[in-house]
Backbone atoms as SQL, in Angstrom:
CREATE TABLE atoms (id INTEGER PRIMARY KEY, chain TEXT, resi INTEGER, resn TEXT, atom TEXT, x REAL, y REAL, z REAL);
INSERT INTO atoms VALUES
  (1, 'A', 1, 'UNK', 'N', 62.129, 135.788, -85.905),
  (2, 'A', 1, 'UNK', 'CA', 60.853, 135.187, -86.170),
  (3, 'A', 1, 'UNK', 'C', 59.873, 135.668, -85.108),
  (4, 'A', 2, 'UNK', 'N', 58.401, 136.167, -85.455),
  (5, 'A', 2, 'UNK', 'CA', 57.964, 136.464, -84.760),
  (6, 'A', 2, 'UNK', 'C', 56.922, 135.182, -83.670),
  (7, 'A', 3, 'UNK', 'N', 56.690, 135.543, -82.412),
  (8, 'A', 3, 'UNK', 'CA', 55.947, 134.785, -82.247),
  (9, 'A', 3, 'UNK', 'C', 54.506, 135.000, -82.031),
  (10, 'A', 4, 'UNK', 'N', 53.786, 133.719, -82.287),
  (11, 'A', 4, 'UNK', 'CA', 52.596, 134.200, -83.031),
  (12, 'A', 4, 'UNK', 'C', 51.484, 133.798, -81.622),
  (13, 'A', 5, 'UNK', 'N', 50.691, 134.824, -81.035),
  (14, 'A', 5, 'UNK', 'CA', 49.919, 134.553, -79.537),
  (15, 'A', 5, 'UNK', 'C', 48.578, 134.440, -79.818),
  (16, 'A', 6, 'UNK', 'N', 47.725, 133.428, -79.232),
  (17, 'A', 6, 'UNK', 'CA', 46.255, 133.442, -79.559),
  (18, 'A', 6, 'UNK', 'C', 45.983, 134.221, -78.298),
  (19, 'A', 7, 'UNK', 'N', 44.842, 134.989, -79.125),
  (20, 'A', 7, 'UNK', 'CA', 44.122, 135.654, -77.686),
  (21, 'A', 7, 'UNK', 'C', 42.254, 135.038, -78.069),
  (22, 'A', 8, 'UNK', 'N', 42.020, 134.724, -77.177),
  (23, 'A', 8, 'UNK', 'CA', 40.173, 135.145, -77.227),
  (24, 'A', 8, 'UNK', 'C', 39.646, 135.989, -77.162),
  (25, 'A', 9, 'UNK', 'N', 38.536, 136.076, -78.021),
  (26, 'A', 9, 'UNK', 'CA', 37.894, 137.570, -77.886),
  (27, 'A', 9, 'UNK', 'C', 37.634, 138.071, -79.463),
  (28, 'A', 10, 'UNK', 'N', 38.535, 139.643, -79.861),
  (29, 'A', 10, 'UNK', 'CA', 38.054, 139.868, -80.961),
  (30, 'A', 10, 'UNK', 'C', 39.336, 139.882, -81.724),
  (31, 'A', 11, 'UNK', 'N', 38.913, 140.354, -82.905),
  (32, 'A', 11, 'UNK', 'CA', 40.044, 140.858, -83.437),
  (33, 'A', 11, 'UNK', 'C', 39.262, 141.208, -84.605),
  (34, 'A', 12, 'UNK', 'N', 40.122, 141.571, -85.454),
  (35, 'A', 12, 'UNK', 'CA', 39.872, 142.683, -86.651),
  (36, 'A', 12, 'UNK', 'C', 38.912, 142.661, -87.993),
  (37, 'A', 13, 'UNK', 'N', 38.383, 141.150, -88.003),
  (38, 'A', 13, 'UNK', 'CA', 37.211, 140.665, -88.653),
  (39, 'A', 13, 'UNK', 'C', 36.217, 140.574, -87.622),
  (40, 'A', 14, 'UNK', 'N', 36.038, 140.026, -86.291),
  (41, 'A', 14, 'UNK', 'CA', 34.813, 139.888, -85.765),
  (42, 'A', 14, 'UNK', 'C', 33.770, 141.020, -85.042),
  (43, 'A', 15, 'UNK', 'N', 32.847, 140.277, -85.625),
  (44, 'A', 15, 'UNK', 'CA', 31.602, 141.292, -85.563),
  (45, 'A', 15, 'UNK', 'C', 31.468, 141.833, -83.542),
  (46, 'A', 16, 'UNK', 'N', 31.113, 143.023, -83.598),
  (47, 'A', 16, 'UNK', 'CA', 30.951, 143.106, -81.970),
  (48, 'A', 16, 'UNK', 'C', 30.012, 144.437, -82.127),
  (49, 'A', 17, 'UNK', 'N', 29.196, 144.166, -80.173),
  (50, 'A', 17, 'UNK', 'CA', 28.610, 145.507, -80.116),
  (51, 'A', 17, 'UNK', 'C', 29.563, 146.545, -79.468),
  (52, 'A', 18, 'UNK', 'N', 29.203, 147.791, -79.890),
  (53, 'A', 18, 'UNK', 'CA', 30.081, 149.014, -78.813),
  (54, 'A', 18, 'UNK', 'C', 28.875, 150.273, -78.591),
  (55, 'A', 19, 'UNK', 'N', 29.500, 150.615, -77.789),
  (56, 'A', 19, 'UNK', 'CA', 28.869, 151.705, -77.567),
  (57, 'A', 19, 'UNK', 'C', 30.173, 153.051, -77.685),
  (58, 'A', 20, 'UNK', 'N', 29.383, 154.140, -78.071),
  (59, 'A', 20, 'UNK', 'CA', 30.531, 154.946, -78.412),
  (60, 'A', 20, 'UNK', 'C', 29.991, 156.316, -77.689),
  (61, 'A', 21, 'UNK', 'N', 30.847, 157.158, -77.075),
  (62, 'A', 21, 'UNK', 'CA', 30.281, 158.413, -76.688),
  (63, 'A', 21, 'UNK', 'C', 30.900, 159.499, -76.870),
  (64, 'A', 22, 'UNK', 'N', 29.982, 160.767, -77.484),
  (65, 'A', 22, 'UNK', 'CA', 30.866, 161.947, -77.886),
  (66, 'A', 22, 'UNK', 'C', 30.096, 163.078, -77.082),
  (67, 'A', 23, 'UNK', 'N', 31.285, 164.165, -77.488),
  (68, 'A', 23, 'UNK', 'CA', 30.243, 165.631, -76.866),
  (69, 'A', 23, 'UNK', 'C', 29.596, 166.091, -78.068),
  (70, 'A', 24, 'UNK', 'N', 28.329, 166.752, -77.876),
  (71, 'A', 24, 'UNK', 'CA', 27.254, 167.176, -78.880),
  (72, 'A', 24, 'UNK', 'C', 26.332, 165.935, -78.641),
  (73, 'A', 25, 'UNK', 'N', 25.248, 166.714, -79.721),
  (74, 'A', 25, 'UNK', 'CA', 23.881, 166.407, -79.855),
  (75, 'A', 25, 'UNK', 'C', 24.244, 165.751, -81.544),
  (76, 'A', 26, 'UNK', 'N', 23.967, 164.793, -81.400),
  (77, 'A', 26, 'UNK', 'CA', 23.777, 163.780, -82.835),
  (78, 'A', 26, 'UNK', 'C', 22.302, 163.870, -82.836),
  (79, 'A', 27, 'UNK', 'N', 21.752, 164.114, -84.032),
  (80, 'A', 27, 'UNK', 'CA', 20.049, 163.877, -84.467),
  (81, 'A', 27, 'UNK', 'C', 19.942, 162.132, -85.175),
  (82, 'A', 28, 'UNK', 'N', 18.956, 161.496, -84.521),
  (83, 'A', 28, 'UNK', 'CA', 18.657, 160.358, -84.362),
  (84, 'A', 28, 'UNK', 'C', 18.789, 159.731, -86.256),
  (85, 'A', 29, 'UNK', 'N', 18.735, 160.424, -87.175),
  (86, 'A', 29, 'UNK', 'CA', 18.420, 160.664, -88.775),
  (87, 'A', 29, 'UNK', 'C', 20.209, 160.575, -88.847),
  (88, 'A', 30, 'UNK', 'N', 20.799, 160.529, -88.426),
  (89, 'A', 30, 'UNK', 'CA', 22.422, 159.808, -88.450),
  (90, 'A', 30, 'UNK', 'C', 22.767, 157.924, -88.563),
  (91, 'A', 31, 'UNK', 'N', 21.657, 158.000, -88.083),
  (92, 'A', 31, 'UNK', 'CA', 22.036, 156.073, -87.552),
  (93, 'A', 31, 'UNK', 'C', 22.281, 155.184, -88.395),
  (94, 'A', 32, 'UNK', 'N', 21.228, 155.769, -89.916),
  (95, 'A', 32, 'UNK', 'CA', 21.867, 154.638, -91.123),
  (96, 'A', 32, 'UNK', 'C', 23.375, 155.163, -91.937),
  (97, 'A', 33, 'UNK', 'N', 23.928, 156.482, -91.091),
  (98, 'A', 33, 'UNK', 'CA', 25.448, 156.770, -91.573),
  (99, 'A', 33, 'UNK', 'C', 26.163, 155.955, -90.807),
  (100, 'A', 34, 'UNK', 'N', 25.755, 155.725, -89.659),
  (101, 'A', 34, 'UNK', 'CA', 26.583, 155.647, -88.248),
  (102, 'A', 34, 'UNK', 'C', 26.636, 154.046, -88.466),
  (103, 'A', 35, 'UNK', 'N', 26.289, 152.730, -89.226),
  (104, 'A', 35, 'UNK', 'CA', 25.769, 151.716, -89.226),
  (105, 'A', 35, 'UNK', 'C', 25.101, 151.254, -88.354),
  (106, 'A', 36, 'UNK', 'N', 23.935, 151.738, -88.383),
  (107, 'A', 36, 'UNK', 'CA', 22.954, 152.248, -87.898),
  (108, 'A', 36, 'UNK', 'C', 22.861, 151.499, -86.528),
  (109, 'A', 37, 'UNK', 'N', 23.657, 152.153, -85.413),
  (110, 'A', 37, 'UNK', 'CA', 23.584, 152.367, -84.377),
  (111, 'A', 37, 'UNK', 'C', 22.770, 153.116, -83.503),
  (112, 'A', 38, 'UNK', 'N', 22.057, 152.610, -82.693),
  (113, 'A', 38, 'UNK', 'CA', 20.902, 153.675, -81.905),
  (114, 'A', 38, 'UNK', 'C', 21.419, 155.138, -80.996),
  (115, 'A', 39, 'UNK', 'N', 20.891, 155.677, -81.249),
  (116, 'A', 39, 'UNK', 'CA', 21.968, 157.052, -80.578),
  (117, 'A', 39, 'UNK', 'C', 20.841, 157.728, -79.644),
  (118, 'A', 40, 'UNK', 'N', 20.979, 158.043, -78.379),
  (119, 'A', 40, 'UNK', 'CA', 20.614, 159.046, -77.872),
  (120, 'A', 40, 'UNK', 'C', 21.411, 160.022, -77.261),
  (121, 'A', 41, 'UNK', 'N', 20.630, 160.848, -76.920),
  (122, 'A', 41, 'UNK', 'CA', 21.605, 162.063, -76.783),
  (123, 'A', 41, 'UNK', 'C', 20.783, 162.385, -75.228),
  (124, 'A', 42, 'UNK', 'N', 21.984, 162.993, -74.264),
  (125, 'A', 42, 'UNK', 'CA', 21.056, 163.832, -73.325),
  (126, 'A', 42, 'UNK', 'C', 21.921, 165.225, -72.898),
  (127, 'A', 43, 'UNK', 'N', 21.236, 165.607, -72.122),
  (128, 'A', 43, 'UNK', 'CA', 22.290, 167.101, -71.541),
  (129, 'A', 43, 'UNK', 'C', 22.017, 167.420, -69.879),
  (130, 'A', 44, 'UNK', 'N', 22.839, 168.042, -69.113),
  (131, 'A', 44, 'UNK', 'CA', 22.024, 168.354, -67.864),
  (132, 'A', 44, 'UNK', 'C', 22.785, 169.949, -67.566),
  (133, 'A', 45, 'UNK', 'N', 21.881, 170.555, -67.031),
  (134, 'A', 45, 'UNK', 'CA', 21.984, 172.153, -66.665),
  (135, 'A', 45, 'UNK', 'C', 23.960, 172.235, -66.505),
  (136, 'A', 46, 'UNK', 'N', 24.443, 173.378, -67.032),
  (137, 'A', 46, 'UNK', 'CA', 25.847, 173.652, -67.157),
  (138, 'A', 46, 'UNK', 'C', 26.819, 172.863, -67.048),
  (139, 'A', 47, 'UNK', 'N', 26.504, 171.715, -68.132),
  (140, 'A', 47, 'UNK', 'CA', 27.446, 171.016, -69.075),
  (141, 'A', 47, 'UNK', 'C', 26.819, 170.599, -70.639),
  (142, 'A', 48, 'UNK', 'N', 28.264, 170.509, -71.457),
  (143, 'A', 48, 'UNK', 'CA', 27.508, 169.951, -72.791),
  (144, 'A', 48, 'UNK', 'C', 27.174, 169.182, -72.684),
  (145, 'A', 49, 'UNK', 'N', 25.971, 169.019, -73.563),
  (146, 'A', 49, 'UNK', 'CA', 25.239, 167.606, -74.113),
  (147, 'A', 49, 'UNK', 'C', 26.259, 166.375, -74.616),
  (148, 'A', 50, 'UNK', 'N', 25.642, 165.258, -74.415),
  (149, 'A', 50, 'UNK', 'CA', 26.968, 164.224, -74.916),
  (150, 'A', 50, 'UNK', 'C', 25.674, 163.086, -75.772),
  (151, 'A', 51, 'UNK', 'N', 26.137, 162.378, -76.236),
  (152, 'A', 51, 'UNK', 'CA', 25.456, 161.352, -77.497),
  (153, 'A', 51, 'UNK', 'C', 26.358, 160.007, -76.964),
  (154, 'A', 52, 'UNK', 'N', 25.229, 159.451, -76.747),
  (155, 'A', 52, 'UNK', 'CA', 25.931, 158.025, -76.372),
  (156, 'A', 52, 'UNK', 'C', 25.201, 157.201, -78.046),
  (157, 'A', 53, 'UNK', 'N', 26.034, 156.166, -78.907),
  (158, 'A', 53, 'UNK', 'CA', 26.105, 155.741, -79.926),
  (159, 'A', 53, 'UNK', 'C', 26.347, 154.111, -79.454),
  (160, 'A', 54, 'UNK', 'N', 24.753, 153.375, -79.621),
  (161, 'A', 54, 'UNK', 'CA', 25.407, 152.021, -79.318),
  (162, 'A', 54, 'UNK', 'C', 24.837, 150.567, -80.488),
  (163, 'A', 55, 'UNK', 'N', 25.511, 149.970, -80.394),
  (164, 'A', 55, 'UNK', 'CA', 24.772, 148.656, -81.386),
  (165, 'A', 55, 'UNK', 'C', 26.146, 147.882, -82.221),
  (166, 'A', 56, 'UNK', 'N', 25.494, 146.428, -83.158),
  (167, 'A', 56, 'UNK', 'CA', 25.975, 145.823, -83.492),
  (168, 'A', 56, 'UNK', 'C', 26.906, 146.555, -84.821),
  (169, 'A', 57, 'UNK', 'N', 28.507, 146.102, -84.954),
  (170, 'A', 57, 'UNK', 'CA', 29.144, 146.359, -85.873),
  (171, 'A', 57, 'UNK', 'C', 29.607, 145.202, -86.740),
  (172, 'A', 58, 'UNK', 'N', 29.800, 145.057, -87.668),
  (173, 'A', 58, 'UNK', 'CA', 30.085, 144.245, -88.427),
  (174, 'A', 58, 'UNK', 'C', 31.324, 143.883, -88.218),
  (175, 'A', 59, 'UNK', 'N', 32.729, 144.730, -87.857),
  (176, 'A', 59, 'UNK', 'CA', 33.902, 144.080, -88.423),
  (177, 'A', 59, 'UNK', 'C', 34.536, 145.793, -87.590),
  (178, 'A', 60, 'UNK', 'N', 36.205, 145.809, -87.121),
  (179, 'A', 60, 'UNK', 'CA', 36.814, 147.109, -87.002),
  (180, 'A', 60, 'UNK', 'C', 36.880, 148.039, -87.991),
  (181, 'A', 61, 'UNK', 'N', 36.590, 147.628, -89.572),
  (182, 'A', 61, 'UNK', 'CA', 37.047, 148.849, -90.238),
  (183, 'A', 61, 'UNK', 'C', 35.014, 149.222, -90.198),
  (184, 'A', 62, 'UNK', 'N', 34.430, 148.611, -90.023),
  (185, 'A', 62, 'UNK', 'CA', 32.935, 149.665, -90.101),
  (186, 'A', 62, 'UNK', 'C', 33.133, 150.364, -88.386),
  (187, 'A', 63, 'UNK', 'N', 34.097, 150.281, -87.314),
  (188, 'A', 63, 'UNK', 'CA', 33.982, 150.816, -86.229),
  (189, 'A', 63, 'UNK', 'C', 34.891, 152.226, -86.575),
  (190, 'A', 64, 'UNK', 'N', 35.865, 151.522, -87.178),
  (191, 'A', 64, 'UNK', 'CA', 36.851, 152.751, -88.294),
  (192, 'A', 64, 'UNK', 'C', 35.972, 153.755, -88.805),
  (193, 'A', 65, 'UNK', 'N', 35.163, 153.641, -89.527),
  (194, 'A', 65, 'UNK', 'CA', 34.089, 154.415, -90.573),
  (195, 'A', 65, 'UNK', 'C', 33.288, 155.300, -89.797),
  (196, 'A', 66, 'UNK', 'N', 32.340, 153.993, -88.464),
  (197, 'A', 66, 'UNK', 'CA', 31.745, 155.156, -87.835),
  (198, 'A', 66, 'UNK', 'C', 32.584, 156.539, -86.778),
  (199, 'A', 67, 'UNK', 'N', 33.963, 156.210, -86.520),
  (200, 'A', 67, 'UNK', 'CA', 34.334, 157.200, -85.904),
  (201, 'A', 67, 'UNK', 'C', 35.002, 158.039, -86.429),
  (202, 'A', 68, 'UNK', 'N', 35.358, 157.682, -87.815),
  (203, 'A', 68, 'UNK', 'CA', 35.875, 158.975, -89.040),
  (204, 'A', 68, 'UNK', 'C', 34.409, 159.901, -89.037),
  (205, 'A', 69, 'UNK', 'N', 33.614, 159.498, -89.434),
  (206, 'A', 69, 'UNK', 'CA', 32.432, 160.325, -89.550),
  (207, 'A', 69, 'UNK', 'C', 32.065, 160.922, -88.688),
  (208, 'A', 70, 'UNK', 'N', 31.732, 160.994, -87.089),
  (209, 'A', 70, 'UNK', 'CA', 31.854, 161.570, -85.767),
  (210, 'A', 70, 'UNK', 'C', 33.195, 162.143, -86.203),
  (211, 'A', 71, 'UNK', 'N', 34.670, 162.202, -86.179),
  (212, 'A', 71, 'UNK', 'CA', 35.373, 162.839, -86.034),
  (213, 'A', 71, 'UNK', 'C', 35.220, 164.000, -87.718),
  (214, 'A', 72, 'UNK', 'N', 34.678, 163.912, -88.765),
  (215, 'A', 72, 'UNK', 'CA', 34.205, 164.586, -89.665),
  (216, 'A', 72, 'UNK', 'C', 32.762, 165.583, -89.154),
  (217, 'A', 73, 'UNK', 'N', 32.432, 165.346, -88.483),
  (218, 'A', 73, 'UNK', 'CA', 31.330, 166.020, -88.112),
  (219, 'A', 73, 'UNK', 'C', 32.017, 166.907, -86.134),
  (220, 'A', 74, 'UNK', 'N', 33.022, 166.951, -86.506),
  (221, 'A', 74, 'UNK', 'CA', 33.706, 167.793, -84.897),
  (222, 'A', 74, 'UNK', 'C', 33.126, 167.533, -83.921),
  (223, 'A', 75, 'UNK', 'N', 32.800, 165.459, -83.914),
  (224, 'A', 75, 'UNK', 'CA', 31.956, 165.704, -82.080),
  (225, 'A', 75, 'UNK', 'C', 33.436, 164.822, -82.026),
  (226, 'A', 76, 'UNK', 'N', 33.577, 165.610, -80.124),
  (227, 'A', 76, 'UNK', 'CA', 34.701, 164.988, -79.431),
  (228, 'A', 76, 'UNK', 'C', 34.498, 163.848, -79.143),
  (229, 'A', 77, 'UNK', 'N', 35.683, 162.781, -78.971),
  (230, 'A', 77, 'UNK', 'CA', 35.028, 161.354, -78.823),
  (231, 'A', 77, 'UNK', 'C', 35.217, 161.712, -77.129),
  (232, 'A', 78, 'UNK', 'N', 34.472, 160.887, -76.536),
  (233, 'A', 78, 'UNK', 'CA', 34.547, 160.886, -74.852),
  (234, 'A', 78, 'UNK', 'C', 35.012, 159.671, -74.762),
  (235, 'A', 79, 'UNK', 'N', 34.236, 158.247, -75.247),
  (236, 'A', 79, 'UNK', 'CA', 35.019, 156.976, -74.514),
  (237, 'A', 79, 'UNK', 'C', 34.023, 156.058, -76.220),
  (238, 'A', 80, 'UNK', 'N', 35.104, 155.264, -76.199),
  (239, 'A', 80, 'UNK', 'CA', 34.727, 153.827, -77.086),
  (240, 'A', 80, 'UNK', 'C', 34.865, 152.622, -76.194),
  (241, 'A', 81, 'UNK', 'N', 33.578, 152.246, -76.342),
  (242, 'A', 81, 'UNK', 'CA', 33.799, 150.756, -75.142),
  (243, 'A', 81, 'UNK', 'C', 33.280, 149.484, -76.211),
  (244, 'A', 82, 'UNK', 'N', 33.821, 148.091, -75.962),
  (245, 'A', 82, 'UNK', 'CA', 33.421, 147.337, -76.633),
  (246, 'A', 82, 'UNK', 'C', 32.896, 146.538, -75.885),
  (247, 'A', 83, 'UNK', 'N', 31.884, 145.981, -75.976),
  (248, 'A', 83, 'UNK', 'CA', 30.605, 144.947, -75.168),
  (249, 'A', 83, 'UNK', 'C', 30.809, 143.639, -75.490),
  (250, 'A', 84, 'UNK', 'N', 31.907, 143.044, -74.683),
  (251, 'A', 84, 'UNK', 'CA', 31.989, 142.007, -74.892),
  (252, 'A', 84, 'UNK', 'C', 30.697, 141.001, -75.231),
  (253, 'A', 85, 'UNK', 'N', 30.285, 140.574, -76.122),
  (254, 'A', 85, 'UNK', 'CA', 29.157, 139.568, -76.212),
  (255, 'A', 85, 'UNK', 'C', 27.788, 139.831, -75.748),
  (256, 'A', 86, 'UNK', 'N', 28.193, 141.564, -75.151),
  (257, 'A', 86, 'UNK', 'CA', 26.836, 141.795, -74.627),
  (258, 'A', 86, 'UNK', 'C', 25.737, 142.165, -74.991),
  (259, 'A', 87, 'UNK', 'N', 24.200, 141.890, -75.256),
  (260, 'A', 87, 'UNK', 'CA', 23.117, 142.427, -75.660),
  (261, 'A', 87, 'UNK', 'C', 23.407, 144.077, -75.424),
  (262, 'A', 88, 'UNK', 'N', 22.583, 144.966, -77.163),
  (263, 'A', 88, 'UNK', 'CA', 22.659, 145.874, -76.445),
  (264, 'A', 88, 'UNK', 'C', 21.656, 146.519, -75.584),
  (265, 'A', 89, 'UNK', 'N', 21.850, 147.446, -74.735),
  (266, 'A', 89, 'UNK', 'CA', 20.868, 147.980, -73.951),
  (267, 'A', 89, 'UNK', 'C', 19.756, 148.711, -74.347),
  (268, 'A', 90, 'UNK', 'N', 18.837, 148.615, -73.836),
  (269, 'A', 90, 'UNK', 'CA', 17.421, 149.381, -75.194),
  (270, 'A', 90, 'UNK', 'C', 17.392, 150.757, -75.019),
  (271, 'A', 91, 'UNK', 'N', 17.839, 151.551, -76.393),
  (272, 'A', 91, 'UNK', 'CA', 18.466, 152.452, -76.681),
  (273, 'A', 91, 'UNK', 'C', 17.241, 152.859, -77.967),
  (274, 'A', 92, 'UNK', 'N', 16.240, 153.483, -78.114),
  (275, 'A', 92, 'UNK', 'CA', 15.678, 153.463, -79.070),
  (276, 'A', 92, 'UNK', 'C', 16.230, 154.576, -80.012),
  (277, 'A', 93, 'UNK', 'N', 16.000, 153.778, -81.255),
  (278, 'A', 93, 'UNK', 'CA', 16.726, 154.966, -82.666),
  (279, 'A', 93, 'UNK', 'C', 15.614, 155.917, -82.908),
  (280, 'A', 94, 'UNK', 'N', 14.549, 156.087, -82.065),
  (281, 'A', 94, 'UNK', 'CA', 13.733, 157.226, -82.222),
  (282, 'A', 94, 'UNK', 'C', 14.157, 158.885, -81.865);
């Protein structure tokens, strides 16, 4: 029999923010694929550019979705972080 552990926090229905970061340049005209997460992108002299991807998700399988699509589009993932409860940071989708 298994035993069954409460944790606090998330799990696989609850909604959360993340921020997600890959290598490449994502164009801002991604965000209503991405569920519509604000994305900027930056670069600095002799290294690749990287795309930081952040905002509210509905549930793990839309966090599922947005990183099939990044991994369909060949950007490397660098780091997935989840924001505990946190506002996200002002990130404009411009």
């Amino acid at each position: 029999m298994a035993a069954s552990v409460f944790r606090k926090g998330i799990d696989l229905q609850t909604p959360a923010i993340y921020r997600i970061c890959v290598q490449g340049r994502l164009d801002h005209d991604w965000s209503d694929r991405l569920g519509g997460m604000a994305i900027r992108s930056s670069s600095s002299p002799g290294s690749a550019p990287t795309t930081i991807l952040e905002g509210h998700l509905a549930d793990q399988a839309a966090l599922s979705g947005v990183l099939n699509t990044l991994y369909d589009l060949h950007l490397p993932l660098l780091k997935v972080e989840y924001l505990e409860g946190r506002e996200t940071e002002s990130v404009s989708p411009t």
